[in-house]
C-alpha positions in Angstrom: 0.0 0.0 0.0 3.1 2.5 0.2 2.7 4.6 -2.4 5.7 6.8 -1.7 4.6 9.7 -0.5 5.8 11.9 2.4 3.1 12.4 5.5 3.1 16.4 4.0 2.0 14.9 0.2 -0.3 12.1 2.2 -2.4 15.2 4.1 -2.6 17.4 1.1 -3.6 14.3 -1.0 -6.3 13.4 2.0 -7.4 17.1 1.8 -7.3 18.1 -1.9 -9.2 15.0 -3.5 -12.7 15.2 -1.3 -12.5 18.8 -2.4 -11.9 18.5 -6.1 -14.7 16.4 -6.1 -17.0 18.5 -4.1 -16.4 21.1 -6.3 -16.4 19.8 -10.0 -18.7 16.8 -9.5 -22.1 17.2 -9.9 -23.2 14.1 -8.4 -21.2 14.6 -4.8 -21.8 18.5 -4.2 -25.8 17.9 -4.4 -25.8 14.9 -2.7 -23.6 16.1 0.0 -25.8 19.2 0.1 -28.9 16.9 0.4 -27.1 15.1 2.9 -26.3 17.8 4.7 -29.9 19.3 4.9 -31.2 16.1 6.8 -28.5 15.7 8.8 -28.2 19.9 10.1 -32.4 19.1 10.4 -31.6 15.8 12.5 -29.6 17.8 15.1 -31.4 21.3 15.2 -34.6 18.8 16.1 -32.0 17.2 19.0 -31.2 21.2 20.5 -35.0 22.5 20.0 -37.0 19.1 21.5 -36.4 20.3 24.9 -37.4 24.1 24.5 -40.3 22.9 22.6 -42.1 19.8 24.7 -41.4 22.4 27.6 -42.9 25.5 26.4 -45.7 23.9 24.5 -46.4 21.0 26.7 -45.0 21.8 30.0 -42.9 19.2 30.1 -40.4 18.8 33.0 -36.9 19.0 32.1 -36.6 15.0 33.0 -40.0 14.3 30.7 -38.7 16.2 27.9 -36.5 14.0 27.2 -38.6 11.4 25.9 -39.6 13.4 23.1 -36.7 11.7 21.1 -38.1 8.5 21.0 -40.3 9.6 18.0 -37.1 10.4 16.1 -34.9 6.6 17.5 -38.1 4.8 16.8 -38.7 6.1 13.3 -35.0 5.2 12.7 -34.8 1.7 14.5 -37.6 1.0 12.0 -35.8 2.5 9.3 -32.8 0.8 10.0 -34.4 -3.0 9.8 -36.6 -2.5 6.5 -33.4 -0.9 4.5 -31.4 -3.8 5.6 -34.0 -6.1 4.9 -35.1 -4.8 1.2 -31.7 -2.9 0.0 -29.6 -5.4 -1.5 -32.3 -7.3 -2.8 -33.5 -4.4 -4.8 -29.8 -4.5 -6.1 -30.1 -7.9 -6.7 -33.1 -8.0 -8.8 -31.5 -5.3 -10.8 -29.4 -8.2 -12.8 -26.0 -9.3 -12.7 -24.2 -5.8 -13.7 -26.7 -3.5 -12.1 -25.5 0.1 -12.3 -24.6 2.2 -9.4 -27.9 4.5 -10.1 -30.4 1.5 -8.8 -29.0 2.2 -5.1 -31.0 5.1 -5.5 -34.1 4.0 -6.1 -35.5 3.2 -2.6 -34.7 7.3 -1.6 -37.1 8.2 -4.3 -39.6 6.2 -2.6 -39.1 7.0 1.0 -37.9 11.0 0.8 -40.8 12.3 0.8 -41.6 10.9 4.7 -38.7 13.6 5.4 -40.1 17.0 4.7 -43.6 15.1 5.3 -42.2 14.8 8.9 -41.2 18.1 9.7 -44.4 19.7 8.1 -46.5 17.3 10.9 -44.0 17.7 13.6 -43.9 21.7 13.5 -48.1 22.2 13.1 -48.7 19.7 15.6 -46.4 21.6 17.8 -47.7 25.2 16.9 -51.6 23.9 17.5 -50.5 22.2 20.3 -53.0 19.0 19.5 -52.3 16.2 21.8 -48.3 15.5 22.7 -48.1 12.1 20.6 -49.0 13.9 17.4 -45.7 15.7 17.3 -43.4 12.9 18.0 -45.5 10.5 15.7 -44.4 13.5 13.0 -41.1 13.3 13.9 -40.7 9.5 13.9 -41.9 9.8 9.8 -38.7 11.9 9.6 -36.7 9.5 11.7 -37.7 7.1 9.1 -37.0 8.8 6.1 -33.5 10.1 7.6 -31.6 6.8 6.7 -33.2 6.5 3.1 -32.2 9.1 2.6 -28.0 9.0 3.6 -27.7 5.2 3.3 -28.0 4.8 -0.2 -26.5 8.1 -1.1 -23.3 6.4 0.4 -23.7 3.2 -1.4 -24.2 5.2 -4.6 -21.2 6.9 -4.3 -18.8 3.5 -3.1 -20.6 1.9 -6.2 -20.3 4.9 -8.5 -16.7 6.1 -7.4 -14.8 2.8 -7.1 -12.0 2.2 -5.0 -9.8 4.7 -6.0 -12.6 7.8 -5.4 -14.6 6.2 -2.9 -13.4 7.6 0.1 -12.7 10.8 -1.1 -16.4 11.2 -2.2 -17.8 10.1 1.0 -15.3 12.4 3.2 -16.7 15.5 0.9 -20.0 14.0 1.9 -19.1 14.3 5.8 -17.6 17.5 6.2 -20.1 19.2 4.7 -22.3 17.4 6.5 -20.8 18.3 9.4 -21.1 21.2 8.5 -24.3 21.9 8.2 -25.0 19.9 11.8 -23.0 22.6 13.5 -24.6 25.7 11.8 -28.1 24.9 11.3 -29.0 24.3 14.7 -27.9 27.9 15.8 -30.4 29.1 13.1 -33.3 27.3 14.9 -34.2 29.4 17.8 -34.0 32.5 15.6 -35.9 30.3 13.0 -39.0 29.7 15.4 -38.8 32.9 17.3 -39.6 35.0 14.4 -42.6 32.6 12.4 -43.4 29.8 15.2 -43.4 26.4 15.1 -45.8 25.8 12.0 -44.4 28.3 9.2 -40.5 27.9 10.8 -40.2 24.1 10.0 -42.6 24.9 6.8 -39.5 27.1 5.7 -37.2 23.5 6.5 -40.0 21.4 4.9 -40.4 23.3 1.5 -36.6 23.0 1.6 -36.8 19.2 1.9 -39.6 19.5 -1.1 -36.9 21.0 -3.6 -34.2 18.2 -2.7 -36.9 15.8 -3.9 -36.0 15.5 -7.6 -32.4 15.0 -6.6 -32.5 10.9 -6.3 -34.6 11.3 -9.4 -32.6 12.7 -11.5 -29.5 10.8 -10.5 -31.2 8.3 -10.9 -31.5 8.9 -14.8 -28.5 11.0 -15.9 -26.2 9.6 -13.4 -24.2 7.4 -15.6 -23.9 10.3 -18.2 -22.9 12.6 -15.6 -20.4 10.6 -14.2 -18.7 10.0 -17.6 -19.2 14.3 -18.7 -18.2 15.0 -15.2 -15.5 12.8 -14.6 -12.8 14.2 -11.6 -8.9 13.4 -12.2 -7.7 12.7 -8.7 
């Protein structure tokens, strides 16, 4: 596996790569920025849960906590019907199936994402009975790992071994991103349009990443040839 290199020309390698492809590929910088959007959601619903089962529902600070199982149910679910359906959906693609067919069970279940936050914040803002929230946020909980599962099997399919990495490490730091950022935004967000038209800004949001799988899912293979990244 010694390629040669000196630990300074390893780290720029390890730095430069995810970046080149991030920037003049397509196929990573909108997935990464779909990515991204969930995940920043995921964790600005993990700092506001508290703030909002208390004011809304008068939740004790011990109670509130429970609001999250909504959110680790959702996702527990998710979790054994992607591992139970995703490779054989592959499978039945044929023998050579193309990378493009791991996205076709995140056209199916994306929508439960912005469908989620759309319940979760109206619920919330009408403050209808406490399990009507959480149920909301257990749809996005659900939709969460249809959504970045297969966008990282997509891009170890579609990248190979010699781009893989670097693809899914652009993938993570902007998601990372994102999960540091858009929580500070939330507060602000709700403060100044409530619970029902603030995540109705995030869930129209969510609605425009929808064509994204979709259209992967099509022109991928021609974009990955047009678009190709020398590393």
């Amino acid at each position: 596996m010694d390629r040669g290199l000196t630990p300074r020309q390893l780290f720029l390698r390890a730095i430069t790569r995810p970046t080149k492809l991030l920037i003049l590929s397509p196929i990573v910088l909108l997935l990464s920025l779909l990515c991204a959007f969930v995940f920043g959601l995921l964790f600005m619903l993990f700092t506001t849960f508290p703030t909002v089962f208390e004011e809304q529902y008068h939740f004790s600070a011990g109670v509130s906590g429970l609001s999250y199982l909504g959110v680790g149910i959702g996702m527990a679910v998710s979790l054994g019907a992607f591992a139970t359906v995703s490779d054989k959906l592959q499978t039945a693609l044929g023998d050579s199936p193309k990378p493009e067919g791991r996205l076709k069970p995140m056209m199916w279940v994306m929508p439960a994402v912005p469908v989620g936050i759309f319940w979760y914040g109206w619920a919330a803002e009408k403050q209808t009975h406490w399990i009507v929230p959480i149920i909301g946020t257990s749809f996005f909980g659900f939709g969460f790992l249809w959504v970045m599962m297969p966008t990282q099997l997509y891009m170890v399919d579609a990248f190979g071994p010699e781009a893989a990495a670097s693809a899914l490490a652009a993938n993570v730091i902007l998601r990372l991103l994102f999960a540091a950022f858009i929580p500070l935004a939330g507060p602000s967000l709700y403060a100044d349009l409530g619970l029902g038209w603030g995540n109705s800004v995030l869930g129209f949001i969510g609605l425009a990443f929808l064509p994204v799988p979709l259209f992967f899912y099509r022109y991928g293979g021609w974009l990955r040839e047009r678009f190709a990244v020398k590393l």
